[in-house]
C-alpha positions as CSV (number, residue, x, y, z in Angstrom):
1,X,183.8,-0.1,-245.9
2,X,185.5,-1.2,-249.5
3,X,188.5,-3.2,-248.6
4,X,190.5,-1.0,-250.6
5,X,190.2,1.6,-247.9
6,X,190.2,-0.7,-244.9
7,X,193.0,0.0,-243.0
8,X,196.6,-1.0,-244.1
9,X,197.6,-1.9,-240.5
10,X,198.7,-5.7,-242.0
11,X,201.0,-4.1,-244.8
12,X,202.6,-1.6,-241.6
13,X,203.5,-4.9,-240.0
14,X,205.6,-6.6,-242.9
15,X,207.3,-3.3,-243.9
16,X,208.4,-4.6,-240.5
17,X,210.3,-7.7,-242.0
18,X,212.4,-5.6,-244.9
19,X,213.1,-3.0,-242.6
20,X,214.6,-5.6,-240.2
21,X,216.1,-7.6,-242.8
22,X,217.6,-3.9,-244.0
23,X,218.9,-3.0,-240.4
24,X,220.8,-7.0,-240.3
25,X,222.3,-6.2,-243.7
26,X,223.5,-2.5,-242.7
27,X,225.0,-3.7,-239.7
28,X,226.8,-6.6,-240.8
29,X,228.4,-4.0,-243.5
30,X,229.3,-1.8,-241.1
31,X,231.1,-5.3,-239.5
32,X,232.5,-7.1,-242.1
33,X,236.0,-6.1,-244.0
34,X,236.8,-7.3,-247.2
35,X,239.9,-6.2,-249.2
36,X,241.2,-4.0,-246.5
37,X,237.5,-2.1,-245.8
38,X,234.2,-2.4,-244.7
39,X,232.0,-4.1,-247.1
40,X,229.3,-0.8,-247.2
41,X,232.2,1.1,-248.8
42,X,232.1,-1.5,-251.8
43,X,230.1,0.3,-254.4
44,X,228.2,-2.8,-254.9
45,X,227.1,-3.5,-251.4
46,X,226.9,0.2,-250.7
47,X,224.4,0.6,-253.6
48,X,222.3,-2.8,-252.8
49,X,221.6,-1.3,-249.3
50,X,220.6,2.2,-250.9
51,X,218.4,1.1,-252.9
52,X,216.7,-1.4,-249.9
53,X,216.2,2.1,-248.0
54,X,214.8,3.9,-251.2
55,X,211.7,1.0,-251.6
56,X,211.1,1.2,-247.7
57,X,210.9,4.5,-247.3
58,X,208.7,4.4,-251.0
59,X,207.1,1.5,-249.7
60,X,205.9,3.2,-246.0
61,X,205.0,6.3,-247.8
62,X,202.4,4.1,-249.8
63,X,200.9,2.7,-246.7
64,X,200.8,6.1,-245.1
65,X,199.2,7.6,-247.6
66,X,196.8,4.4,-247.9
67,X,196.2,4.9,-244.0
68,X,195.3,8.4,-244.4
69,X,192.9,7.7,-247.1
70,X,191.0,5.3,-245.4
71,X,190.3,8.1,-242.2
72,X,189.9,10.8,-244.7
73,X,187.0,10.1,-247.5
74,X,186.5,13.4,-248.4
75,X,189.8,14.0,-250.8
76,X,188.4,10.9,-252.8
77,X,185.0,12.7,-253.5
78,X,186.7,16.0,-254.4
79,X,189.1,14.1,-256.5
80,X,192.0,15.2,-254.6
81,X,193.0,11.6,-254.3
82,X,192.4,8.9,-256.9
83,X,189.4,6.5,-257.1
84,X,191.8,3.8,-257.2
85,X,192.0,0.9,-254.5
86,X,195.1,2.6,-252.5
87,X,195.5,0.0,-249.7
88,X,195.7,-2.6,-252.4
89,X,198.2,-0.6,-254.3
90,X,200.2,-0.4,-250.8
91,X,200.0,-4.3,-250.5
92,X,200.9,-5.2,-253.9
93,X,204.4,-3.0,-253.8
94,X,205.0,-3.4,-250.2
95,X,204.7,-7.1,-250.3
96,X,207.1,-6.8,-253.4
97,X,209.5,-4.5,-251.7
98,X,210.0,-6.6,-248.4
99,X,210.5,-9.8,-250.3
100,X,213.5,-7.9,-252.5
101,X,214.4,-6.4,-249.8
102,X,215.1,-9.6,-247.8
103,X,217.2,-11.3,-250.9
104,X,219.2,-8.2,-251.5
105,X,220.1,-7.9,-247.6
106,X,221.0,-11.8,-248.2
107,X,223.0,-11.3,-250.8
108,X,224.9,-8.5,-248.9
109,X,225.7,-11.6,-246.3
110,X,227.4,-13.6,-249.0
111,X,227.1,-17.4,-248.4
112,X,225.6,-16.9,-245.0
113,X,222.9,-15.1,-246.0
114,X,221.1,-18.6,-246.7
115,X,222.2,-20.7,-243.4
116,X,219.5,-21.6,-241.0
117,X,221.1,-19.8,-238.1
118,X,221.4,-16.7,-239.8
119,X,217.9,-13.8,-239.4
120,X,218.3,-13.5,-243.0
121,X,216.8,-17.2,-243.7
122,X,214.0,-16.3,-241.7
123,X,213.4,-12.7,-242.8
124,X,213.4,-14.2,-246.4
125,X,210.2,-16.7,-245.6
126,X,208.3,-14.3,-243.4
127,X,208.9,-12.1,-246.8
128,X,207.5,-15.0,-249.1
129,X,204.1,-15.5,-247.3
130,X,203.7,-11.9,-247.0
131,X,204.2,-11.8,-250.9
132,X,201.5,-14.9,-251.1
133,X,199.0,-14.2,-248.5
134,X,195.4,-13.6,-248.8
135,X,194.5,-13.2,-252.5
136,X,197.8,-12.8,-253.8
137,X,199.8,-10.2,-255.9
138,X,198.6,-11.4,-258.8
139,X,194.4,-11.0,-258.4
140,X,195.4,-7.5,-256.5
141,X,196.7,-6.6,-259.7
142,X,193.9,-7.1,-262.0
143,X,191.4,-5.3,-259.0
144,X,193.6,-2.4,-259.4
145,X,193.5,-2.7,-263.5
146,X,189.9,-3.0,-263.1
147,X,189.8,0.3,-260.9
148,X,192.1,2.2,-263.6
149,X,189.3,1.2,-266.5
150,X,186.1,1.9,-263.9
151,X,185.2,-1.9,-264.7
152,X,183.5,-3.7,-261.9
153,X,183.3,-7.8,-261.6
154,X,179.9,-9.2,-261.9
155,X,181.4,-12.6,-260.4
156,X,184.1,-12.9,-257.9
157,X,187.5,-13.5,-258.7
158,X,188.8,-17.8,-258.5
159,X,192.1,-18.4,-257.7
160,X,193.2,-20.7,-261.0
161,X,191.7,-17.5,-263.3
């Protein structure tokens, strides 16, 4: 099977880590008064987690879709989905959501956000390997450019290209 239809069970598992990071940063909001409120009714933290649920819920809709693609090869040959590498495309932005998703949930935690003890530190570096692991964002990218132009390699991709 192309590995741009294998199964995207790896980028279901770190939509794990924002999602978790998300859920910390909601309910320390919820906790947490500043000026006489909770911080989630500050427009600024109120927005920061909105926009963390917007790019999960974007973010699992891309590996869904990428899911169901890779069961279903039929749509691809009547062009009702496009010949592009779709469990790539769900790495590339779900590895992109989770880590921004993890630094804006530790932003909503201020200062503490960053200490050791906190799930935020450790949501953050599960979020940086996921961003760095296997090929990387970076060759994913060019293999879906190279899918949008119907251009395939002759030689395989090196990391220092």
């Amino acid at each position: 099977m192309d590995p741009g239809r294998a199964a995207p069970l790896a980028q279901a598992l770190n939509l794990g880590i924002g999602r978790a990071a998300y859920e910390a940063a909601l309910e320390y909001a919820g906790l947490r008064v500043q000026g006489g409120r909770r911080i989630v009714e500050h427009q600024a933290i109120g927005t920061k987690l909105a926009e963390i649920a917007i790019r999960l819920d974007i973010a699992r809709t891309a590996i869904w879709r990428a899911a169901w693609a890779s069961d279903h090869p039929g749509p691809f040959a009547d062009r009702s989905l496009p010949d592009l590498p779709l469990t790539t495309i769900a790495k590339v932005f779900t590895a992109e959501t989770i880590y921004r998703a993890a630094k804006d949930a530790a932003e909503c935690f201020g200062a503490m956000g960053v200490m050791r003890d906190m799930p935020l530190q450790k949501y953050i570096h599960d979020a940086l390997i996921c961003l760095h692991t296997g090929d990387g964002n970076a060759d994913d990218k060019l293999r879906i450019a190279e899918a949008l132009v119907n251009h395939r390699r002759t030689q395989p991709m090196l990391a220092a290209e």
